[in-house]
C-alpha positions as CSV (number, residue, x, y, z in Angstrom):
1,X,22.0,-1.0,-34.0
2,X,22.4,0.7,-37.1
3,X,22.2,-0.6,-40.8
4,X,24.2,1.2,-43.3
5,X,21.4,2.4,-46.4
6,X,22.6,0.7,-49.5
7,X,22.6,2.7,-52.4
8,X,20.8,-0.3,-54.4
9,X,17.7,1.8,-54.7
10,X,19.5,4.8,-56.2
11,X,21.1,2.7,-58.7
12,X,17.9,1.0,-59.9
13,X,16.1,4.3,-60.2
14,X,19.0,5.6,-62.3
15,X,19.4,2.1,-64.3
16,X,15.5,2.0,-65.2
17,X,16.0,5.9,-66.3
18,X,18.7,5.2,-68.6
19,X,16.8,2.0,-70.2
20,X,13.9,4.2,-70.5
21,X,15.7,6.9,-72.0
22,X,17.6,4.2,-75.0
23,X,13.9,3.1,-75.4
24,X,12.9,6.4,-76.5
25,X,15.7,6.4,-78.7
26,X,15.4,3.5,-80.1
27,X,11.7,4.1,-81.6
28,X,12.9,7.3,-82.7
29,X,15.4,6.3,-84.6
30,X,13.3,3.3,-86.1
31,X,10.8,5.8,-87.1
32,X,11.0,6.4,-90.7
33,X,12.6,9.8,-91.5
34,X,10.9,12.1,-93.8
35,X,10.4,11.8,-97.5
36,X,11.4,15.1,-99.8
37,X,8.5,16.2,-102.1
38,X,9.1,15.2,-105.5
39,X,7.1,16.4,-108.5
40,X,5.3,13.5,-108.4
41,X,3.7,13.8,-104.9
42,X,0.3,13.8,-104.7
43,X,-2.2,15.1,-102.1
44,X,-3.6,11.7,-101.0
45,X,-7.2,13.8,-100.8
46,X,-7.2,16.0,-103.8
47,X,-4.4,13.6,-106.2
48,X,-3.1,17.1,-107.3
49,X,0.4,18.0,-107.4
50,X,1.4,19.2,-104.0
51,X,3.8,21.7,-105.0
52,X,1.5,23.1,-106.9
53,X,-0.2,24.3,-103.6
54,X,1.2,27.3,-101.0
55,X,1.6,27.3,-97.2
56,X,2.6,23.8,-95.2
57,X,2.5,20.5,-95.7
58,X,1.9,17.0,-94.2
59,X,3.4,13.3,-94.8
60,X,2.3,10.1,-92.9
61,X,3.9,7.0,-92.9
62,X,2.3,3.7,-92.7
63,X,3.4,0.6,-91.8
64,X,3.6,-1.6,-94.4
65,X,3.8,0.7,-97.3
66,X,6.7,1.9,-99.1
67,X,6.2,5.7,-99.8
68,X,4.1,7.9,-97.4
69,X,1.1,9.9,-97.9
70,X,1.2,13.7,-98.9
71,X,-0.9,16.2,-97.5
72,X,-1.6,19.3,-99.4
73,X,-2.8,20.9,-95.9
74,X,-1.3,20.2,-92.2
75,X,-4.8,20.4,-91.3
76,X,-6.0,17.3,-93.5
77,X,-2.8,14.8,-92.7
78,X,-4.3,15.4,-89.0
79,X,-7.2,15.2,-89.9
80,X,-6.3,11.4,-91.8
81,X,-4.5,10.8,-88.4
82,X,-8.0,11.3,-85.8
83,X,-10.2,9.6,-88.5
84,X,-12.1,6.5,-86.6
85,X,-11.6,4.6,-90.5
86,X,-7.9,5.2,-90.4
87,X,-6.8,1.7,-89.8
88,X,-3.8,1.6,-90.9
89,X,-0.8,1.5,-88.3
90,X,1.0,5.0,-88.7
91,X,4.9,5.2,-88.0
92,X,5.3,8.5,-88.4
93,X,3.6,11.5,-89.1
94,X,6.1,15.0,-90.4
95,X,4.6,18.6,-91.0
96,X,6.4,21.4,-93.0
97,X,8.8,23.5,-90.2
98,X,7.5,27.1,-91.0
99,X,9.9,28.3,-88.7
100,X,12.7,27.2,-91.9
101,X,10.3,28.1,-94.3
102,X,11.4,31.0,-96.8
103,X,7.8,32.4,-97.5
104,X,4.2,31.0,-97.4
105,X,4.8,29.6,-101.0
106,X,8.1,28.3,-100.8
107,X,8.1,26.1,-97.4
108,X,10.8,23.6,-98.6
109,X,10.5,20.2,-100.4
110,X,12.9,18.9,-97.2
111,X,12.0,21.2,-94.5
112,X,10.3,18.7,-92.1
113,X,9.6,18.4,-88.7
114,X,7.6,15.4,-86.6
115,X,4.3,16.9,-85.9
116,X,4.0,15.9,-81.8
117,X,6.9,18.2,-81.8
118,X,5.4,21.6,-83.2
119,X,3.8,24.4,-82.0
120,X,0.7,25.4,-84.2
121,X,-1.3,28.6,-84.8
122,X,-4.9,27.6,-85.0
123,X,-7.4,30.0,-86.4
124,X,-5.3,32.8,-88.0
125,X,-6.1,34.4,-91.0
126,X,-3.9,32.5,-93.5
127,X,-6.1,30.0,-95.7
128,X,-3.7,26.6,-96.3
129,X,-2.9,25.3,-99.5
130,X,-6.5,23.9,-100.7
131,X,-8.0,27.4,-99.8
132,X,-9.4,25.6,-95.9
133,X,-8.5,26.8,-92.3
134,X,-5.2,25.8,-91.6
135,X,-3.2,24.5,-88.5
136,X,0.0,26.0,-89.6
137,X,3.7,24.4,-88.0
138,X,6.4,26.2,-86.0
139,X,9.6,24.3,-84.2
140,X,10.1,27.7,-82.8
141,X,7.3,29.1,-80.5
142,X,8.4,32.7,-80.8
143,X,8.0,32.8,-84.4
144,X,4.8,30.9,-84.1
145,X,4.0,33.9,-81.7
146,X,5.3,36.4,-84.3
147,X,2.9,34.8,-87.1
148,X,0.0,35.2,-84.7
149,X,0.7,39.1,-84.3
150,X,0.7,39.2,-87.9
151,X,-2.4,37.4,-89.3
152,X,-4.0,36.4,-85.8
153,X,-5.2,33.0,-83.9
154,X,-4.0,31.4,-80.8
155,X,-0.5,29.0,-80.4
156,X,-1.4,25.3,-79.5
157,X,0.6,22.0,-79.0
158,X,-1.3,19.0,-80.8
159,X,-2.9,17.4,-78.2
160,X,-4.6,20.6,-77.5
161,X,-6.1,20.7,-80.9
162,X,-9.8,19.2,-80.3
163,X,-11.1,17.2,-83.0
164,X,-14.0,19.2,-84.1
165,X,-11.2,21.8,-85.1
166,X,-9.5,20.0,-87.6
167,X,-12.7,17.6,-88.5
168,X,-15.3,20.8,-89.3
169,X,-15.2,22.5,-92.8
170,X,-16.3,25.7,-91.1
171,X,-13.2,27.8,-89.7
172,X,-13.1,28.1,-86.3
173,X,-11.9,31.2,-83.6
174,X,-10.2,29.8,-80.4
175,X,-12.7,31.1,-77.1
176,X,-10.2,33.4,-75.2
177,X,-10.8,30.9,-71.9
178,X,-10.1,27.7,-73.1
179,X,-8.3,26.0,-75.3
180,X,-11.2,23.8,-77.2
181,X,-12.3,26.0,-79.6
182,X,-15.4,24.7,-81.4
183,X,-18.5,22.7,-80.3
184,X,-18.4,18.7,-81.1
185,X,-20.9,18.1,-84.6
186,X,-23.4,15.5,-83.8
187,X,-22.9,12.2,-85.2
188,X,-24.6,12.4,-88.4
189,X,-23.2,15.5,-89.1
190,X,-19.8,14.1,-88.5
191,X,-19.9,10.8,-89.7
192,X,-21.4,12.4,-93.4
193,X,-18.0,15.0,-93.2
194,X,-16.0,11.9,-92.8
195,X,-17.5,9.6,-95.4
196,X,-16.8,12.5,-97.6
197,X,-13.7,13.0,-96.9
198,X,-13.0,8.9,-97.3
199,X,-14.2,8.8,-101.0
200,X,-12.5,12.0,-102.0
């Protein structure tokens, strides 16, 4: 005797899929979009005015507070984001989309993207907007590629930025045969950089 196969399974797959999918949606959408820079924004680091400053940009925003933090370098809003005395609850965290950028001066008070989304050049030769190593922003990997032909460094997703990249002051050259690209500081060294970093 044979059974017929229900299609029940099929149908719960796809049903879980689809619920999964209008999750995703949902927390985007409650994510708070991004804020344009004003003359009033500040560098939450330096408290200078962040136009004032070339190349990109970063803005958190934390729960609970009304207006998010500026960044006068990608590298330090990341670098705000990995710190172990960040204990805040972050909702969302944009970088400036050099990709829409006009120039390295002029990347656009509005031109954000979310940063889990870019594609970064680590290591090149540009200097960010406080004069530090810089993890600078594409939405578009060719022109991130393209920027990397120009003034050097390697392309990277986020999660393959290690910490002791965007935590050392020194700058740092991606090893040709892996992606982590700088040795770990011990702890003193470390925890000194980021006590600095707290009371600036």
């Amino acid at each position: 005797m044979t059974f017929p196969v229900k299609p029940f399974p099929v149908i719960l797959i796809a049903g879980c899929l689809m619920v999964m999918a209008g999750c995703r949606k949902q927390v985007e959408e409650s994510q708070p979009p991004p804020i344009a820079m004003t003359e009033e924004a500040v560098g939450h680091f330096c408290q200078m005015n962040i136009l004032e400053h070339a190349g990109p940009k970063a803005q958190i925003h934390l729960e609970g507070l009304p207006h998010p933090l500026f960044f006068s370098q990608v590298r330090d809003g990341i670098a705000y984001e990995r710190m172990p005395e960040q204990n805040y609850k972050i909702s969302a965290v944009y970088v400036s989309d050099m990709s829409k950028a006009r120039d390295w001066e002029n990347v656009g008070r509005e031109n954000w993207i979310p940063a889990i989304s870019a594609y970064y050049v680590v290591a090149s030769s540009k200097a960010g907007g406080m004069g530090a190593p810089e993890l600078v922003p594409f939405s578009d990997q060719d022109d991130a590629r393209k920027f990397v032909a120009r003034y050097g460094g390697q392309v990277m997703r986020l999660d393959e930025v290690g910490d002791a990249m965007i935590l050392n002051n020194a700058p740092v050259t991606p090893l040709k045969d892996t992606r982590e690209t700088a040795v770990v500081p011990d702890d003193d060294d470390y925890r000194t950089r980021l006590e600095k970093l707290r009371k600036e």
